[in-house]
C-alpha beads as a LAMMPS data file, in Angstrom:
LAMMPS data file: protein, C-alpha beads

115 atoms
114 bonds

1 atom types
1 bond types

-500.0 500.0 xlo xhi
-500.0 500.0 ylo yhi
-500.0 500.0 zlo zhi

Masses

1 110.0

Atoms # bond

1 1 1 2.860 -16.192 1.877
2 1 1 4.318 -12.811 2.102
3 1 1 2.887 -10.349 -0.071
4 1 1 4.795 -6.383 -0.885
5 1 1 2.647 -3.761 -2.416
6 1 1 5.589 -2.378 -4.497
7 1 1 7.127 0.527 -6.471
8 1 1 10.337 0.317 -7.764
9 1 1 10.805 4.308 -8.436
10 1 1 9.906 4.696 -4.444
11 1 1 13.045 4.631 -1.996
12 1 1 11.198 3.687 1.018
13 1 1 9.899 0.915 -1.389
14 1 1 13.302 -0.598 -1.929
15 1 1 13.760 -0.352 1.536
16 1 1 10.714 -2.510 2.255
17 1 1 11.514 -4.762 -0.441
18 1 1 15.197 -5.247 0.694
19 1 1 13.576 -5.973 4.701
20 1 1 11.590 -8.721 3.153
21 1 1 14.262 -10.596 1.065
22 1 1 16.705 -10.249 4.011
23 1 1 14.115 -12.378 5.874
24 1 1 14.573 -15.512 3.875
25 1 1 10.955 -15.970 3.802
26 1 1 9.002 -16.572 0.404
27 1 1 7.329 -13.646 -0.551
28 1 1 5.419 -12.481 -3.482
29 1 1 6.284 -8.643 -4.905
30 1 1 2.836 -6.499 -6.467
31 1 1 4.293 -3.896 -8.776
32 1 1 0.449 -2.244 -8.059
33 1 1 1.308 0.625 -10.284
34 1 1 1.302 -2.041 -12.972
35 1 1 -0.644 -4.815 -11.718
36 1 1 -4.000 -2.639 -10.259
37 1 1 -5.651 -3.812 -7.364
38 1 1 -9.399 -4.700 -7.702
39 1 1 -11.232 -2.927 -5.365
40 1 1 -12.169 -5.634 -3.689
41 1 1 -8.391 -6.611 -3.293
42 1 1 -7.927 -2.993 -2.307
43 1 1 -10.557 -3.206 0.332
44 1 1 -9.292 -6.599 1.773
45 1 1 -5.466 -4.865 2.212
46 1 1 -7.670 -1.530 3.740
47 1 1 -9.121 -4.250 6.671
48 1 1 -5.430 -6.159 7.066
49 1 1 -4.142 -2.241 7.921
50 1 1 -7.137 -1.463 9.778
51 1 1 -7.145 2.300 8.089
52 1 1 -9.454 3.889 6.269
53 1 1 -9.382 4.592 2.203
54 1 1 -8.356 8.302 2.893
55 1 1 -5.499 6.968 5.209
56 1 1 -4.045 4.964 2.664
57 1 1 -4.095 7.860 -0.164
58 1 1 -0.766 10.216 -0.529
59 1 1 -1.805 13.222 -0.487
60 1 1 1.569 15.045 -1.474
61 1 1 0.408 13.508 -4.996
62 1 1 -0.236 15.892 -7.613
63 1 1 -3.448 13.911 -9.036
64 1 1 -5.161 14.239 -5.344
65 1 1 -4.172 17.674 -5.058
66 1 1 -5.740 18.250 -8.498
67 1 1 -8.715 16.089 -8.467
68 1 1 -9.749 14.998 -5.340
69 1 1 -8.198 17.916 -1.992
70 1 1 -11.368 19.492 -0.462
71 1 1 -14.295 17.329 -2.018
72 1 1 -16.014 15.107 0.498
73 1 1 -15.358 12.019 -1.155
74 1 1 -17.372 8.703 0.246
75 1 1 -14.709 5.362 1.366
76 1 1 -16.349 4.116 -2.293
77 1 1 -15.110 6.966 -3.583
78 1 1 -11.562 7.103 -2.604
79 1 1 -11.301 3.497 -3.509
80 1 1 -12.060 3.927 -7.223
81 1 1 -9.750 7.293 -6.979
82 1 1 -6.854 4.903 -5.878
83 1 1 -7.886 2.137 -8.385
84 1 1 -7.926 4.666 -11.311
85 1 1 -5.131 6.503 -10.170
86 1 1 -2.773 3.672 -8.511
87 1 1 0.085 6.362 -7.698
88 1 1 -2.250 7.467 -4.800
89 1 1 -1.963 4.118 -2.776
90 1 1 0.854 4.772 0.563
91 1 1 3.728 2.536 -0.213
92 1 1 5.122 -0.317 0.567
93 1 1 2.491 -2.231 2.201
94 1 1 3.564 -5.545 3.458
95 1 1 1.235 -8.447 4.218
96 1 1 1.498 -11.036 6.048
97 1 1 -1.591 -13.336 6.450
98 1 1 -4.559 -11.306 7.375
99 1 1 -2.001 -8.758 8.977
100 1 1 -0.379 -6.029 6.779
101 1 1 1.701 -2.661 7.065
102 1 1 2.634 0.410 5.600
103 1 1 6.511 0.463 5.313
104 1 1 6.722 3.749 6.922
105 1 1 8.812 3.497 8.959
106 1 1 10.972 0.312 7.577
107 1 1 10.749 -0.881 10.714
108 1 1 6.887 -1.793 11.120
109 1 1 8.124 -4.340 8.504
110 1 1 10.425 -6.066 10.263
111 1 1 7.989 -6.301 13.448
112 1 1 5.066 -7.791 11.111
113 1 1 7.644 -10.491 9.950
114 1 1 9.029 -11.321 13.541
115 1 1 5.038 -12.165 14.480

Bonds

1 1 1 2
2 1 2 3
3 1 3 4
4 1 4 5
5 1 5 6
6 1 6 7
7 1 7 8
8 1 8 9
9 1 9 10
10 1 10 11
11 1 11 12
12 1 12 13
13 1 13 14
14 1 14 15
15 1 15 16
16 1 16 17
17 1 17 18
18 1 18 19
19 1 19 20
20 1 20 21
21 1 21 22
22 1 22 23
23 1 23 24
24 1 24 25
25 1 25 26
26 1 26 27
27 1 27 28
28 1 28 29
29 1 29 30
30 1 30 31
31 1 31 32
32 1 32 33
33 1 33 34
34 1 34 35
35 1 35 36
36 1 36 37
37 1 37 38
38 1 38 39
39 1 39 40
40 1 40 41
41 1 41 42
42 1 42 43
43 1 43 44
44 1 44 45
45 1 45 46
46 1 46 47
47 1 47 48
48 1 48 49
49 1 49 50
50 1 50 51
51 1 51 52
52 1 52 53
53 1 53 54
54 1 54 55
55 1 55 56
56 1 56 57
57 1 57 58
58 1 58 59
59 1 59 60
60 1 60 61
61 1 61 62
62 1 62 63
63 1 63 64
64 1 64 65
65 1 65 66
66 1 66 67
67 1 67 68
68 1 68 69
69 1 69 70
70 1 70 71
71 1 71 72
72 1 72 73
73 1 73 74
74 1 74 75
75 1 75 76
76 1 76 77
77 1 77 78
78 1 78 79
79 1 79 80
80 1 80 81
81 1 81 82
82 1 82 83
83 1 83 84
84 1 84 85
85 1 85 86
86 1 86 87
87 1 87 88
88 1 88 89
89 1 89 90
90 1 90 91
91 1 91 92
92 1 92 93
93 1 93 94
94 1 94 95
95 1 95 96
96 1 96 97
97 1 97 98
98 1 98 99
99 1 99 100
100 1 100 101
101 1 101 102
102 1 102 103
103 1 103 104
104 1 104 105
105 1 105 106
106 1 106 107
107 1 107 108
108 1 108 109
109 1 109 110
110 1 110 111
111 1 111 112
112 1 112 113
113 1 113 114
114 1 114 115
């Protein structure tokens, strides 16, 4: 089963969502800003993208500017940062078995959904 990582306020979110619907596979959609990852959920989508917690964190966001820009923060750290503060998790992230993508650009979706 498909799985999207999704925020309906975010653009390049509808994008990704639109990608997967148009593929006429079933998928499941994660409104994460409402349903909160665990952290061990978190970590398990962190190994599908094969990035780090600090890769995965938008830093444009006001609450990482604020709170977190300039501390040396451990991968723990960053995790619970993202839990407690969902808006900080890069978006959408598409998964497909143990494989999964940030939807940036749109088209990394489509070539997750092709394999």
């Amino acid at each position: 089963m498909i799985k999207i990582y999704h925020n309906p306020r975010c653009r390049k979110s509808r994008e990704g969502l639109a990608i997967v619907e148009s593929s006429g596979k079933d998928f499941e959609i994660i409104n994460y800003l409402e349903e909160v990852p665990t952290k061990k959920e978190l970590s398990e989508v962190l190994g599908y993208l094969s990035l780090s917690p600090v890769q995965l964190v938008r830093k444009n966001e006001a609450i990482w500017k604020e709170k977190y820009k300039g501390r040396i923060l451990s991968d723990e750290q960053i995790i619970d940062a993202m839990i407690k503060y969902p808006k900080l998790i890069e978006r959408p992230i598409v998964i497909k078995g143990n494989r999964a993508v940030i939807g940036r650009p749109a088209e990394t979706i489509i070539e997750l959904l092709e394999q």
